[in-house]
N, C-alpha and C positions, 0 to 999 in steps of 0.2 A: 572456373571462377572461385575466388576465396571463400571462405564463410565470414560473416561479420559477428566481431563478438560487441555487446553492449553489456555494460555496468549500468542496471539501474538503481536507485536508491529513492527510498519510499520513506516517508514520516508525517502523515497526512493528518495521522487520530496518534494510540496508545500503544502501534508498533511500530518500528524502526527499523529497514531492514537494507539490505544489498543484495542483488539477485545477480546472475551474468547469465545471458543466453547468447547462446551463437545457433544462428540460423533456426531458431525454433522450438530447440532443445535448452532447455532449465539445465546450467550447469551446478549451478548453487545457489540456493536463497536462504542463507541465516538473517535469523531474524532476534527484535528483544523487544517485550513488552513492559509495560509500564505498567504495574499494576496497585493501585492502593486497595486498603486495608475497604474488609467486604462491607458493604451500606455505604462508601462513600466513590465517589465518579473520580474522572481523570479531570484536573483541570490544567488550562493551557499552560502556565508558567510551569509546574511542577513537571510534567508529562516533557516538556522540550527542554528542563535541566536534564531528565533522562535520556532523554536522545543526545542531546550535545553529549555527554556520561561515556557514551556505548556505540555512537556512530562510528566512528575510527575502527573501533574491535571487529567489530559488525562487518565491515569492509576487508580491513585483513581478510577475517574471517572467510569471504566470500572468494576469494582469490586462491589464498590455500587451500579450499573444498575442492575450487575448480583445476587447480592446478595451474594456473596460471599468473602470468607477470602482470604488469602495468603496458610494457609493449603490444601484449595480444588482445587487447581491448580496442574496438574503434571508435566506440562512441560512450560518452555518458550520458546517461537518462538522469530526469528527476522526478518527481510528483511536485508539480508546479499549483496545483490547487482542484478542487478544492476540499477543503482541509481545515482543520482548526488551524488558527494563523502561527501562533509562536511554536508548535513543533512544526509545519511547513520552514518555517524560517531554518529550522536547522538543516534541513538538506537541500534548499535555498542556498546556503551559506557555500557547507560543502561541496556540493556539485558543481559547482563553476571553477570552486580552486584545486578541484581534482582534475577537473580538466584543462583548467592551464597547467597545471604541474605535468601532468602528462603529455599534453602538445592533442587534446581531441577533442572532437567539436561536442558541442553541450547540448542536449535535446531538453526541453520542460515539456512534461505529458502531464495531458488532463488526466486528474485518479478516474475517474467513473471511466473512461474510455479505455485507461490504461489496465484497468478490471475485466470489463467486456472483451479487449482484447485479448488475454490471458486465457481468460474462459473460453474464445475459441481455438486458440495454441492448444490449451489442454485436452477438449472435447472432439476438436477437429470442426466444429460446427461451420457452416459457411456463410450464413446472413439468420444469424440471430435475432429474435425481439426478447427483448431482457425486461424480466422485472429485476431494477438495481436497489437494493437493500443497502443503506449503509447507517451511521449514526447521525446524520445529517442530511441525508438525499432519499428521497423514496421515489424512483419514476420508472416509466416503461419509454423505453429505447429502441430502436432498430435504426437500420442502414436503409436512409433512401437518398437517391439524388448522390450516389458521391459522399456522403457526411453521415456522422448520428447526427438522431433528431429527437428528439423529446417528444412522447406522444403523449404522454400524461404526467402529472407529479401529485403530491401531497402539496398542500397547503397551510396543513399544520403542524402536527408533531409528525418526523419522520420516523419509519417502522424499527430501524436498528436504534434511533434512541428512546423509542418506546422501550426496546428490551431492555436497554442500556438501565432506564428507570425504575425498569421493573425489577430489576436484578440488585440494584441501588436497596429499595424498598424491602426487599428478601433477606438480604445481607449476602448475595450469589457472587463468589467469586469473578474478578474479574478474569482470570488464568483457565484456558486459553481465552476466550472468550462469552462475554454474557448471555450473547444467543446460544453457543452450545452447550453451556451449560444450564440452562434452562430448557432443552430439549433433553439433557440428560435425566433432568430431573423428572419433566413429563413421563418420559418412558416408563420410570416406575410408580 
């Protein structure tokens, strides 16, 4: 049996990126983030001119790491939501006209699933319960019944945009990102 390669493409928050795996294996994931000036946040117009900016490159990009054409692709992925809306929208856009251009059918993947999944690609894990950390989502997840399911959430402010705030407040680079650099900083 073949292996299946998928192009996915992610623009959900303040990175923008192109991955391609076949069968399992990460062939390439360049990525670009958005980053403003330290004390102030990413907001959605300015953040998805960047993405529109640097998707295209991004993609090349991912293609030349892997070595590969536009033929050896079978499917293209997106991050269909959820997300901040106007950078969703840029690979929204993309993704479907990559995939008519190509002739391959289009997948939209939920981010938080499309996360969970990844992690157990990378870890090997088999039926995870996940605390999901994001700028927007704080909830605990596992696989029952066939499907995620939500077993718990936040209510108010979610955990990754707490740090997001807090990092705001500090003047903490957003590059790579807020939470690890704010663990960098604990450290010392």
């Amino acid at each position: 049996m073949r292996a299946v390669t998928v192009l996915g493409l992610e623009g959900s928050a303040n990175k923008v990126g192109a991955g391609l795996v076949r069968d399992g294996r990460v062939l390439s994931n360049p990525r670009r983030t958005f980053v403003p000036a330290p004390g102030q946040g990413f907001l959605p117009g300015q953040t998805a001119r960047h993405h529109r900016g640097c998707v295209l490159a991004v993609l090349r990009e991912a293609l030349q790491e892997a070595g590969l054409e536009p033929a050896d692709v079978d499917c293209v992925a997106y991050t269909k939501g959820p997300g901040m809306g106007a950078p969703l929208v840029t690979v929204a856009v993309v993704a479907p006209d990559v995939a008519q251009l190509w002739n391959k059918p289009l997948l939209g993947v939920n981010h938080c699933v499309g996360h969970i999944e990844m992690g157990r690609l990378i870890t090997g894990a088999q039926n995870p319960t996940v605390l999901y950390v994001s700028g927007g989502n704080t909830q605990v997840i596992a696989y029952s019944e066939h499907r995620y399911r939500i077993f718990g959430e936040t209510i108010d402010i979610a955990v990754g945009n707490c740090l997001d705030r807090f990092a705001r407040v500090l003047k903490i680079s957003n590059d790579p990102s807020p939470g690890y650099n704010i663990e960098q900083m604990a450290k010392k």
